[in-house]
mmCIF file of the N, C-alpha and C atoms, coordinates in Angstrom:
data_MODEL
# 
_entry.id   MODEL 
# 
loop_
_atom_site.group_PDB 
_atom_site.id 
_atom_site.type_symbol 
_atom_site.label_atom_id 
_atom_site.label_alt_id 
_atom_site.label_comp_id 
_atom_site.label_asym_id 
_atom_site.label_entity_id 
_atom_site.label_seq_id 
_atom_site.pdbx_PDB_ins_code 
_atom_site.Cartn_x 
_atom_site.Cartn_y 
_atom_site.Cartn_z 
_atom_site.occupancy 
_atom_site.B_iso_or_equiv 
_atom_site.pdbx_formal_charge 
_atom_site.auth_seq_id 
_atom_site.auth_comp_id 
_atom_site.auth_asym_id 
_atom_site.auth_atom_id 
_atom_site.pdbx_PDB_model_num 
ATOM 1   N N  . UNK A 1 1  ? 12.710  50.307 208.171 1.00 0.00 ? 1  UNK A N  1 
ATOM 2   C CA . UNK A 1 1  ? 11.334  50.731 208.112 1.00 0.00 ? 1  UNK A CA 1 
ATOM 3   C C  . UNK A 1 1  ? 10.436  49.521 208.356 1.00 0.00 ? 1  UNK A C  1 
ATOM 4   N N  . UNK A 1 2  ? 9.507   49.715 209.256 1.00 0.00 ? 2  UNK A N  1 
ATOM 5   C CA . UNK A 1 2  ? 8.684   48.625 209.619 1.00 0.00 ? 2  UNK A CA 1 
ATOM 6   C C  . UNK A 1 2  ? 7.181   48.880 209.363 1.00 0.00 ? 2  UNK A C  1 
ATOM 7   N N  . UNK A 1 3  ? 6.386   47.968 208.974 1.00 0.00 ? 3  UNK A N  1 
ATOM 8   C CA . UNK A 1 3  ? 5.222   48.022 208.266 1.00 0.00 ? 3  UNK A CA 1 
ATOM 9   C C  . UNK A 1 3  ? 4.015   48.489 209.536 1.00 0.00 ? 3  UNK A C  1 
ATOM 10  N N  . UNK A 1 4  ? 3.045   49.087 209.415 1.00 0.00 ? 4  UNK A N  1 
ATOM 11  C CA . UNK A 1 4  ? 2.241   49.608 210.448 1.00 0.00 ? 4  UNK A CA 1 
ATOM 12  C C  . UNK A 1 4  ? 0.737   49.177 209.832 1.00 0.00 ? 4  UNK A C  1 
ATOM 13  N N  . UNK A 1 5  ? -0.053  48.401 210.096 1.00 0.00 ? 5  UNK A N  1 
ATOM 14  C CA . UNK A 1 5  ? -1.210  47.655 210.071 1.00 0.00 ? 5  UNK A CA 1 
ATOM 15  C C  . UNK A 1 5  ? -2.294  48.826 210.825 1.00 0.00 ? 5  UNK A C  1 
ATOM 16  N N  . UNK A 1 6  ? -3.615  49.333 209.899 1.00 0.00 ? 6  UNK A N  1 
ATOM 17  C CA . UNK A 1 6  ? -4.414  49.896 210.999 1.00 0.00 ? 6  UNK A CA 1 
ATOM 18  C C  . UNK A 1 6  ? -5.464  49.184 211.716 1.00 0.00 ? 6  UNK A C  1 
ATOM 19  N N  . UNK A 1 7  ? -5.273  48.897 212.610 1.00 0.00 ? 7  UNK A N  1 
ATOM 20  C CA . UNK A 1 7  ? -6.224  48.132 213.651 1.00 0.00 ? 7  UNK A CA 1 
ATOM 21  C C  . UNK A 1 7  ? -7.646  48.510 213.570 1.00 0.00 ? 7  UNK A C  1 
ATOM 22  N N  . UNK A 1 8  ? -8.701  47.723 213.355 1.00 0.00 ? 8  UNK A N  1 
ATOM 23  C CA . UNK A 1 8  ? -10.006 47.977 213.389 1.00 0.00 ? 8  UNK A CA 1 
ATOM 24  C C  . UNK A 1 8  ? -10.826 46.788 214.748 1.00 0.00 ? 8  UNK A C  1 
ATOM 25  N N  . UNK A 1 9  ? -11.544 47.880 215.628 1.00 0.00 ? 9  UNK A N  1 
ATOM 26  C CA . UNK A 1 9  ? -11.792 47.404 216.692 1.00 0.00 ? 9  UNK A CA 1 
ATOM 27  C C  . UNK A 1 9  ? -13.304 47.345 216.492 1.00 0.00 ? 9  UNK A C  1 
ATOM 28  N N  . UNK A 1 10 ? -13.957 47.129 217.926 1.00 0.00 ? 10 UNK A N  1 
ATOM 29  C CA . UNK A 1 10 ? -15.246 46.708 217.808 1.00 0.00 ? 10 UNK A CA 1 
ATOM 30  C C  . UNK A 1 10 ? -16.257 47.973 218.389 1.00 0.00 ? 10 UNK A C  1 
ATOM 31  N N  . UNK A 1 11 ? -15.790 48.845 218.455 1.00 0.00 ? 11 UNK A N  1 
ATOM 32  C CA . UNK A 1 11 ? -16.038 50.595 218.457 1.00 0.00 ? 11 UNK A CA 1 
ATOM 33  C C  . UNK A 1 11 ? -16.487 50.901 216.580 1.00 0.00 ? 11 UNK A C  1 
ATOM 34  N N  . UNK A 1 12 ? -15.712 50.353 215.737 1.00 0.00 ? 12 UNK A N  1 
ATOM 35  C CA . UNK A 1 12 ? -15.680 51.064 214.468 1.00 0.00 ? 12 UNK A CA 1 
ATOM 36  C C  . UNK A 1 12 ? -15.067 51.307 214.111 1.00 0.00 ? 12 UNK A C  1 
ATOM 37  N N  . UNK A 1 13 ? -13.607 52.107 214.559 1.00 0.00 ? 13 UNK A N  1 
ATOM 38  C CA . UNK A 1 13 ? -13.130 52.818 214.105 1.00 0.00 ? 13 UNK A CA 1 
ATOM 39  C C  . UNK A 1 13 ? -11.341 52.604 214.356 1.00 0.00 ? 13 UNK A C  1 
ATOM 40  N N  . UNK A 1 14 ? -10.726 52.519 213.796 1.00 0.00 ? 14 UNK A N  1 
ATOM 41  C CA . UNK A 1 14 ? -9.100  52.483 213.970 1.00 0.00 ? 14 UNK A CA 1 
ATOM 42  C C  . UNK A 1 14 ? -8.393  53.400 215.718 1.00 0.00 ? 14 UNK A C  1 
ATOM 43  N N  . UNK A 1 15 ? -7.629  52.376 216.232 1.00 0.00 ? 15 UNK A N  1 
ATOM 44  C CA . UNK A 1 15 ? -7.026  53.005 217.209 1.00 0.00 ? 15 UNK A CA 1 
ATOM 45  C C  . UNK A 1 15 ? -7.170  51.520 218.474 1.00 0.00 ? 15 UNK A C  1 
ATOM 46  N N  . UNK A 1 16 ? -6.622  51.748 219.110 1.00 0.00 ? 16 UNK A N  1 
ATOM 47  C CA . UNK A 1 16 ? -5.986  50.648 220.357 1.00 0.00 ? 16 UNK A CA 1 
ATOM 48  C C  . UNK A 1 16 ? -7.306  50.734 221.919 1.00 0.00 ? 16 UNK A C  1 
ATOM 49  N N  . UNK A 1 17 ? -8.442  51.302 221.216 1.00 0.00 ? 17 UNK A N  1 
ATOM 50  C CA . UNK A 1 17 ? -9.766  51.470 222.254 1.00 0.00 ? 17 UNK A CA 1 
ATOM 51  C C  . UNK A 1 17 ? -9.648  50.200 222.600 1.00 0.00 ? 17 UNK A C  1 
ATOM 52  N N  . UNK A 1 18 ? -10.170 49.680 223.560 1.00 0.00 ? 18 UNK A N  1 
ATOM 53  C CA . UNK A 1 18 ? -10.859 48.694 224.267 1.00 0.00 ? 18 UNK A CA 1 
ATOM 54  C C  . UNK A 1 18 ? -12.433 48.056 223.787 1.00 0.00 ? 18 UNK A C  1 
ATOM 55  N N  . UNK A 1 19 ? -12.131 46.657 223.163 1.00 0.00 ? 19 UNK A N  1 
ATOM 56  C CA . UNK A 1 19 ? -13.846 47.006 223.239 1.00 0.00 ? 19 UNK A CA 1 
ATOM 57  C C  . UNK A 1 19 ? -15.034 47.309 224.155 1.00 0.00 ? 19 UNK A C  1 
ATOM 58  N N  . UNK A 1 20 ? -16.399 47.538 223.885 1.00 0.00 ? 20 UNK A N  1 
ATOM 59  C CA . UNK A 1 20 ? -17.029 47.484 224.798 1.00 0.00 ? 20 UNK A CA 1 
ATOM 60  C C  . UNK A 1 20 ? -17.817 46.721 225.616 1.00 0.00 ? 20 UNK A C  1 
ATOM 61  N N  . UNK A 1 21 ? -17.881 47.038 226.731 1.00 0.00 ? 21 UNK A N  1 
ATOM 62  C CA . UNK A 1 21 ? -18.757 46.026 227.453 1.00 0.00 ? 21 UNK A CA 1 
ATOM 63  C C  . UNK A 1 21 ? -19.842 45.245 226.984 1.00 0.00 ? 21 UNK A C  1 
ATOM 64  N N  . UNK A 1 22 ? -20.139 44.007 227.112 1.00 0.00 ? 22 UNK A N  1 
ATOM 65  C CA . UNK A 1 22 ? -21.578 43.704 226.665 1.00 0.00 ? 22 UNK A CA 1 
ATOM 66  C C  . UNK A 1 22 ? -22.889 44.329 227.159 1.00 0.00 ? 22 UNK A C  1 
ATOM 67  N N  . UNK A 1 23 ? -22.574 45.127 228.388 1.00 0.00 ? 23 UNK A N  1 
ATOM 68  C CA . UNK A 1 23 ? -23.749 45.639 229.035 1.00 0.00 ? 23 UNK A CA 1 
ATOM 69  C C  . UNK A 1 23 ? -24.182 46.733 227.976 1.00 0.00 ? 23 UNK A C  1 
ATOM 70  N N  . UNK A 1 24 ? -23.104 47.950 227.971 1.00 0.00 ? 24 UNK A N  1 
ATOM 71  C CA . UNK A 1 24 ? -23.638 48.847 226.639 1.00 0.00 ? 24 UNK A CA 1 
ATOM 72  C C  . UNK A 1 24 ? -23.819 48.162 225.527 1.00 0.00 ? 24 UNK A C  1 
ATOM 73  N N  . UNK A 1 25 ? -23.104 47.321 224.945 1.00 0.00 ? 25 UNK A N  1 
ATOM 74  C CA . UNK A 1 25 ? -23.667 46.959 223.476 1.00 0.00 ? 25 UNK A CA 1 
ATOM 75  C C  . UNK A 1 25 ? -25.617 46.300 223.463 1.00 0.00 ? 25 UNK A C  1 
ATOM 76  N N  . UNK A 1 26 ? -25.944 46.200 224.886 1.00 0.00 ? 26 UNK A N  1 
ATOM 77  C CA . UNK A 1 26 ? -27.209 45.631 224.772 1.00 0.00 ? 26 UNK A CA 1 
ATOM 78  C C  . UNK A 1 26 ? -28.027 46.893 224.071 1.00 0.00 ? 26 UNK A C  1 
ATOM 79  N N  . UNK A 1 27 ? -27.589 48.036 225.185 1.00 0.00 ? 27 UNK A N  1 
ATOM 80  C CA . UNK A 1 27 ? -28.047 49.178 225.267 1.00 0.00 ? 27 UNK A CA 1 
ATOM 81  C C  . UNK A 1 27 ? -28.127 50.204 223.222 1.00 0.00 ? 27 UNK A C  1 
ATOM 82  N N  . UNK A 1 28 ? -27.082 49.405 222.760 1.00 0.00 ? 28 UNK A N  1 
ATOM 83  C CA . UNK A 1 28 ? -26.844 49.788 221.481 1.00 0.00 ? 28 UNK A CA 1 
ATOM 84  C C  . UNK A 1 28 ? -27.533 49.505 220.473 1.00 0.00 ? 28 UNK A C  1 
ATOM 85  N N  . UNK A 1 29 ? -27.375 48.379 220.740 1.00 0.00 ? 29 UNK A N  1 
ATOM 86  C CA . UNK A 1 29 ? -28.418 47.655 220.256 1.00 0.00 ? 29 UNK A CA 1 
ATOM 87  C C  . UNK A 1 29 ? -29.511 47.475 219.745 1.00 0.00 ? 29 UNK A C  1 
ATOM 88  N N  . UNK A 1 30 ? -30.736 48.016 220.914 1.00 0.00 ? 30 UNK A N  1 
ATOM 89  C CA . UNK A 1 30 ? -31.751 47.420 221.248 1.00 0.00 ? 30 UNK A CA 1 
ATOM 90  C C  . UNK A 1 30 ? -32.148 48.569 221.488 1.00 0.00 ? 30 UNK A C  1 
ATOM 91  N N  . UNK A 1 31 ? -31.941 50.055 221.773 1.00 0.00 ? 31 UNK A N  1 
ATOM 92  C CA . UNK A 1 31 ? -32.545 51.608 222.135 1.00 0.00 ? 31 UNK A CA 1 
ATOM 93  C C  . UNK A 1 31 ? -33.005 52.028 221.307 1.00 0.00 ? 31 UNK A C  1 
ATOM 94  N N  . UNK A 1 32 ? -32.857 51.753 220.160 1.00 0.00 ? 32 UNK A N  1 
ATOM 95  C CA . UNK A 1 32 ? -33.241 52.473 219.025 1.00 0.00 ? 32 UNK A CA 1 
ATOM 96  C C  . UNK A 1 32 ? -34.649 51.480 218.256 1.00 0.00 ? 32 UNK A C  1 
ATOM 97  N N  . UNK A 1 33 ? -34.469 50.345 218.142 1.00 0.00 ? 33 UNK A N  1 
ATOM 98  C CA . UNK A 1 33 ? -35.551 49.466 217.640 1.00 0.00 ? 33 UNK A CA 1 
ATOM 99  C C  . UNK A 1 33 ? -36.755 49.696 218.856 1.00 0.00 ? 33 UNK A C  1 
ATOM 100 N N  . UNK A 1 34 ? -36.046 49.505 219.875 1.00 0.00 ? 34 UNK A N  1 
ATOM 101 C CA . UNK A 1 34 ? -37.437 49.578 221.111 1.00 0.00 ? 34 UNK A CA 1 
ATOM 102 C C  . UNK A 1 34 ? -38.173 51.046 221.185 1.00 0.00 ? 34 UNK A C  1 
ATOM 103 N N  . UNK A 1 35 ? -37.260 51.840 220.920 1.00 0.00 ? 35 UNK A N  1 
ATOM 104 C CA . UNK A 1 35 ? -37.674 53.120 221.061 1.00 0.00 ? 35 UNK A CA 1 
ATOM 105 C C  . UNK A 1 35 ? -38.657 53.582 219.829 1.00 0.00 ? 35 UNK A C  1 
ATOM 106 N N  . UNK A 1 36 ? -38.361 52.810 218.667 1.00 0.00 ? 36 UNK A N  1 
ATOM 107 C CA . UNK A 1 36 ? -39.221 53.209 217.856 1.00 0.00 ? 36 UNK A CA 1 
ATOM 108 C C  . UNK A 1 36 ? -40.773 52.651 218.030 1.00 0.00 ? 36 UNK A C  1 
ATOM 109 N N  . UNK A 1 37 ? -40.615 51.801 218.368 1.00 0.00 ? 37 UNK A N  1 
ATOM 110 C CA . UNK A 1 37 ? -41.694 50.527 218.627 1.00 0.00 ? 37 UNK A CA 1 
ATOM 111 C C  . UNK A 1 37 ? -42.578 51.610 220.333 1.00 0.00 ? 37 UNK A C  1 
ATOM 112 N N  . UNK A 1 38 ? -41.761 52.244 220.696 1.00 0.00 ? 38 UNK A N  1 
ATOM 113 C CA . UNK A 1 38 ? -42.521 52.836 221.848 1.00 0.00 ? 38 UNK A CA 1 
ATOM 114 C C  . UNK A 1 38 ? -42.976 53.878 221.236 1.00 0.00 ? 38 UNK A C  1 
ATOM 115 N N  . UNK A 1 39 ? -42.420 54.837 220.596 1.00 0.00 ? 39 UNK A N  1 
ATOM 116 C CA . UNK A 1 39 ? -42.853 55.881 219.333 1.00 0.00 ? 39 UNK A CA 1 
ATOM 117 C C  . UNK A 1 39 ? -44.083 55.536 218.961 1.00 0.00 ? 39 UNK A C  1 
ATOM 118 N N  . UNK A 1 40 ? -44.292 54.806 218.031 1.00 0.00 ? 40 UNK A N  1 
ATOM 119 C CA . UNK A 1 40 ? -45.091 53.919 217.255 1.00 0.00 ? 40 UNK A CA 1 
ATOM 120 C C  . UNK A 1 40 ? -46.546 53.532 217.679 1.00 0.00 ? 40 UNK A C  1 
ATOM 121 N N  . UNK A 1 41 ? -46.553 52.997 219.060 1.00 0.00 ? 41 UNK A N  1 
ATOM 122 C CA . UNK A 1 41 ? -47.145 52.161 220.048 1.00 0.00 ? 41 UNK A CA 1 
ATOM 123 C C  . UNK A 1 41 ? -48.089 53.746 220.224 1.00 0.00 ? 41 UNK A C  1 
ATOM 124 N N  . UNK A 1 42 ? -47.112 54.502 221.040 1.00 0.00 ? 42 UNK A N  1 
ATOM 125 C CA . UNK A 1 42 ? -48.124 55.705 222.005 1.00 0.00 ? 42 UNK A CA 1 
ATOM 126 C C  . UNK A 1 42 ? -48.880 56.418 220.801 1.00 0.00 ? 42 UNK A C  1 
ATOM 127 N N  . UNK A 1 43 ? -48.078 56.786 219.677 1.00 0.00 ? 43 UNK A N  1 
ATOM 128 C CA . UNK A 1 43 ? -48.590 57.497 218.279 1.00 0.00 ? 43 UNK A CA 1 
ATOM 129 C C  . UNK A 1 43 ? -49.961 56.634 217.993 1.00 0.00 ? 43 UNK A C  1 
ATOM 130 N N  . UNK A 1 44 ? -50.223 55.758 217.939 1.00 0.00 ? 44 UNK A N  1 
ATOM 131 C CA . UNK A 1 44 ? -51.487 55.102 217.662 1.00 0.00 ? 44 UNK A CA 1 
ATOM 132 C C  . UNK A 1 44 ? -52.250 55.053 218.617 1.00 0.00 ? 44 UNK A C  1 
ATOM 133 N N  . UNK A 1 45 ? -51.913 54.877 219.529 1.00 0.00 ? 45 UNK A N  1 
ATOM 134 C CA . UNK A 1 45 ? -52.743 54.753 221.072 1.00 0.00 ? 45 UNK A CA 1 
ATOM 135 C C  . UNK A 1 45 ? -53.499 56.412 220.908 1.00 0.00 ? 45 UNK A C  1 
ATOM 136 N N  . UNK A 1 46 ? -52.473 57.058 221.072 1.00 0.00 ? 46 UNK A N  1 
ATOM 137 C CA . UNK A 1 46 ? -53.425 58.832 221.268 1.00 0.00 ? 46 UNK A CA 1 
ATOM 138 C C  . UNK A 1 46 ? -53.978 59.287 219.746 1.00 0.00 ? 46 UNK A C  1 
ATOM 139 N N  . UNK A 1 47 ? -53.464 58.449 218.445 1.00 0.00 ? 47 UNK A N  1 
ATOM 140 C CA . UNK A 1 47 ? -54.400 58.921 217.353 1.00 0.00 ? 47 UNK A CA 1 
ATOM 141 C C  . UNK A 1 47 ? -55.705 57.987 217.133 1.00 0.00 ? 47 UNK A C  1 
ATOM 142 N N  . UNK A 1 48 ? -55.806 56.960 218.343 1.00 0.00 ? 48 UNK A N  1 
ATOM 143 C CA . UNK A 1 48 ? -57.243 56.378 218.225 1.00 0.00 ? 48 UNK A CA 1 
ATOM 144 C C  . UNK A 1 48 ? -58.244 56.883 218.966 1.00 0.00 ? 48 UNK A C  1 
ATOM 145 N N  . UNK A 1 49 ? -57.645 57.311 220.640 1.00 0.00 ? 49 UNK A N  1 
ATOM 146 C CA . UNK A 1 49 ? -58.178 57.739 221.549 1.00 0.00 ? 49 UNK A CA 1 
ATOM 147 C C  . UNK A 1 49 ? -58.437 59.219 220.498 1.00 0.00 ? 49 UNK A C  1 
ATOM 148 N N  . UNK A 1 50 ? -57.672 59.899 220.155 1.00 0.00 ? 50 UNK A N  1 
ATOM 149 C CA . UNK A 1 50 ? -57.931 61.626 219.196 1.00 0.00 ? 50 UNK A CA 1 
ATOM 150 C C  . UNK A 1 50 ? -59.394 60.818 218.700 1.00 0.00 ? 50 UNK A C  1 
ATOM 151 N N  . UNK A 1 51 ? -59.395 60.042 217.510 1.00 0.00 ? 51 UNK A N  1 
ATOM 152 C CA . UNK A 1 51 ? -60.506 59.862 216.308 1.00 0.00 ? 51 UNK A CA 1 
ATOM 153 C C  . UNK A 1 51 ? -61.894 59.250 217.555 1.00 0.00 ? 51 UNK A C  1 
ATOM 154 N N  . UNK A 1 52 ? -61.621 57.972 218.344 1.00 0.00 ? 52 UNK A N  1 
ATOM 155 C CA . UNK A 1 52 ? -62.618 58.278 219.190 1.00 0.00 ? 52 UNK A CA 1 
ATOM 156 C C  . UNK A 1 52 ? -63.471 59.198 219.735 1.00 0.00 ? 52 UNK A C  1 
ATOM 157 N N  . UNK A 1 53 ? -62.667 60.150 220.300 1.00 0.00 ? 53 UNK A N  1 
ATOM 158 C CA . UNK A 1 53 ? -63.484 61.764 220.733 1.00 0.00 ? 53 UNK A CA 1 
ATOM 159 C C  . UNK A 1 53 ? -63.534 62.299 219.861 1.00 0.00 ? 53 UNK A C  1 
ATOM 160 N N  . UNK A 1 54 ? -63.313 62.346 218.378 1.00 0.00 ? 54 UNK A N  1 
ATOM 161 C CA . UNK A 1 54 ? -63.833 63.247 217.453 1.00 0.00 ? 54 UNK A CA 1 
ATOM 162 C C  . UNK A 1 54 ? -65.535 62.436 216.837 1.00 0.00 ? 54 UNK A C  1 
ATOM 163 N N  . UNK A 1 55 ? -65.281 61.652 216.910 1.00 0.00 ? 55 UNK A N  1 
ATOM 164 C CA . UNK A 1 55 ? -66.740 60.255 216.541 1.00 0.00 ? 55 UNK A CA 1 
ATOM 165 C C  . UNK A 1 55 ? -67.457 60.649 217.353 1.00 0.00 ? 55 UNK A C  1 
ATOM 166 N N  . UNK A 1 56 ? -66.933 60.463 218.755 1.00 0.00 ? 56 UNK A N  1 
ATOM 167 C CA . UNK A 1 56 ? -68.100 60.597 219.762 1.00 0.00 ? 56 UNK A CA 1 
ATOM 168 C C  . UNK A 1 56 ? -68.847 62.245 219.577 1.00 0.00 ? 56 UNK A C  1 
ATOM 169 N N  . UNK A 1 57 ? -68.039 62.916 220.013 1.00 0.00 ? 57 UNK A N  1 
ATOM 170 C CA . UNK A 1 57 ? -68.199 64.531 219.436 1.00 0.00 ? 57 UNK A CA 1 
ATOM 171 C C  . UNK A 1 57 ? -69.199 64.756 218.405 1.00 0.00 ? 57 UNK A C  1 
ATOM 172 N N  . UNK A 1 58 ? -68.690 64.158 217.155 1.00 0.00 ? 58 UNK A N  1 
ATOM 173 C CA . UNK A 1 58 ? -69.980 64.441 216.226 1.00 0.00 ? 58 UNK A CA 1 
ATOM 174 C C  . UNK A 1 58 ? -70.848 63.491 216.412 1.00 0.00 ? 58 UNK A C  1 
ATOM 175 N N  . UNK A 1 59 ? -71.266 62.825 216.909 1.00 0.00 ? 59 UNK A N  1 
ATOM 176 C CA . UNK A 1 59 ? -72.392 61.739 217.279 1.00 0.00 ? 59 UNK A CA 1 
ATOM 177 C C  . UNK A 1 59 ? -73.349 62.585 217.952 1.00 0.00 ? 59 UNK A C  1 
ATOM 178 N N  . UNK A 1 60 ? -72.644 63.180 219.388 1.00 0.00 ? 60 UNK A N  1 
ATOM 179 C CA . UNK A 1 60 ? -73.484 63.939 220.014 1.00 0.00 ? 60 UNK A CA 1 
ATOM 180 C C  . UNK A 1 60 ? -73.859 64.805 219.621 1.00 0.00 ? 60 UNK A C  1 
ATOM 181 N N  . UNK A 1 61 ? -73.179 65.525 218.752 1.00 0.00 ? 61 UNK A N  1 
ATOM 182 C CA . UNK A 1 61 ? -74.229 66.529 218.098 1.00 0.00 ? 61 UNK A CA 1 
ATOM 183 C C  . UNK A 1 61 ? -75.043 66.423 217.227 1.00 0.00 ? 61 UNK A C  1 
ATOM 184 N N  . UNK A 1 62 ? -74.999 65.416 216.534 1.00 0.00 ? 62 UNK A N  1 
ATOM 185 C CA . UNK A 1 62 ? -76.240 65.021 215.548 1.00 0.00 ? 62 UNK A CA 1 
ATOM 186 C C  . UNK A 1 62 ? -77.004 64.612 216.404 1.00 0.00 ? 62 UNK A C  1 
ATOM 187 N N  . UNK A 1 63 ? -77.043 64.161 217.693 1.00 0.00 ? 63 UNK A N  1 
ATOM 188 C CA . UNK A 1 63 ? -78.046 63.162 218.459 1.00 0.00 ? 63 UNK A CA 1 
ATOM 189 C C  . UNK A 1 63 ? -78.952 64.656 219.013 1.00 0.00 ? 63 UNK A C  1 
ATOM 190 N N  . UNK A 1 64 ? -77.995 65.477 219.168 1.00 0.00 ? 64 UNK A N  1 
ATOM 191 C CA . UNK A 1 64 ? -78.512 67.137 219.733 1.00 0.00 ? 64 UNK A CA 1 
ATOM 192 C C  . UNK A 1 64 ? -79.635 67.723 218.743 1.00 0.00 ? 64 UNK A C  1 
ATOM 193 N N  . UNK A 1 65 ? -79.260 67.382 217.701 1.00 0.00 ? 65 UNK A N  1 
ATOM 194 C CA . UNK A 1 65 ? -79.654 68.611 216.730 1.00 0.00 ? 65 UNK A CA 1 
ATOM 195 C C  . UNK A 1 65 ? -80.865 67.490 216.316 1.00 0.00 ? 65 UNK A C  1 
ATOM 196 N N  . UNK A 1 66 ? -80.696 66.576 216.031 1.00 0.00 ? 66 UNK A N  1 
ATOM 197 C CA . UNK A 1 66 ? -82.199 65.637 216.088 1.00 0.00 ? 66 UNK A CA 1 
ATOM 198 C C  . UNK A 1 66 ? -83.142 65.643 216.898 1.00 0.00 ? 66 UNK A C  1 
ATOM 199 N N  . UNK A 1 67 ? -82.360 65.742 218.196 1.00 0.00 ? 67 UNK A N  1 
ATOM 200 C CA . UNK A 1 67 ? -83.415 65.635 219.045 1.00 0.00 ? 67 UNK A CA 1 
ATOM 201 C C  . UNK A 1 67 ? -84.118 66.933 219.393 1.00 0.00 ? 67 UNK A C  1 
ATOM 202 N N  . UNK A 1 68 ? -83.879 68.069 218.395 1.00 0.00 ? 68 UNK A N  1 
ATOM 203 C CA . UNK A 1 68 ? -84.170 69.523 219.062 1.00 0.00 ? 68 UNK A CA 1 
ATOM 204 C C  . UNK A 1 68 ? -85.256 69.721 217.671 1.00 0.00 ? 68 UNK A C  1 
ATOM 205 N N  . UNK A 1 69 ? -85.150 68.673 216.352 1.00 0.00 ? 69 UNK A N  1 
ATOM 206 C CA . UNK A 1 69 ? -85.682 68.937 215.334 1.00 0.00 ? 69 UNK A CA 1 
ATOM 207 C C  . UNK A 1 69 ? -86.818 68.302 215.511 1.00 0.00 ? 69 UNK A C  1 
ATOM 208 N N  . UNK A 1 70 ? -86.649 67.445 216.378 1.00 0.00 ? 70 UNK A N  1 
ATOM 209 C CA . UNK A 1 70 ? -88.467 66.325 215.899 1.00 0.00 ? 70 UNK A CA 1 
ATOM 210 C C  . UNK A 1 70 ? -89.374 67.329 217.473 1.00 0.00 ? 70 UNK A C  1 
ATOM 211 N N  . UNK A 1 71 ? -90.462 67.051 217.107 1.00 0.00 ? 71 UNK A N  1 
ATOM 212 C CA . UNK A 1 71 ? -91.814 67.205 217.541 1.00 0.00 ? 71 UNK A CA 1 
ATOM 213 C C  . UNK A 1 71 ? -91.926 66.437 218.735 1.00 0.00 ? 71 UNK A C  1 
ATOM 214 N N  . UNK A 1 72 ? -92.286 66.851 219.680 1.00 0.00 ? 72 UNK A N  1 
ATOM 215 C CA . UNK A 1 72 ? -92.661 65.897 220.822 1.00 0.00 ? 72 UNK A CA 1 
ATOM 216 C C  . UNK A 1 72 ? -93.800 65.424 220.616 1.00 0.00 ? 72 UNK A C  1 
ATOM 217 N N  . UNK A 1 73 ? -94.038 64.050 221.061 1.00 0.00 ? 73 UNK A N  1 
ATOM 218 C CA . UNK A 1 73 ? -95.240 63.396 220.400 1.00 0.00 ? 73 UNK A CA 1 
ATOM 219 C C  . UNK A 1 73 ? -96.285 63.419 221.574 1.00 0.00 ? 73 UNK A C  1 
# 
């Protein structure tokens, strides 16, 4: 009877895989941090541009409704 060792590779997980390329491990890497950071990035970009046109929006209508309330002089 001969002793059997389980091999742990650079996949994770037990078995005689190959590791992987460095090209995917960049991809492993780095997709998920960047991706959040692009998430993140556009989410603020369109919830400033949103609150901008809601500011501007009510601006103009107070500027409306003032200007329909006063008296021409």
């Amino acid at each position: 009877m001969h002793q059997t060792y389980a091999r742990w590779d650079a996949n994770g997980g037990a078995g005689g895989r190959a590791p992987p390329s460095p090209h995917t491990m960049i991809y492993r890497r780095w997709a998920r941090p960047v991706g959040r950071m692009l998430a993140v990035c556009m989410g603020s970009y369109y919830a400033l541009c949103f609150g901008w046109e809601w500011l501007e929006r009510s601006e103009r209508a107070q500027a409306a409704s003032g200007a329909a309330a006063r008296p021409a002089a």
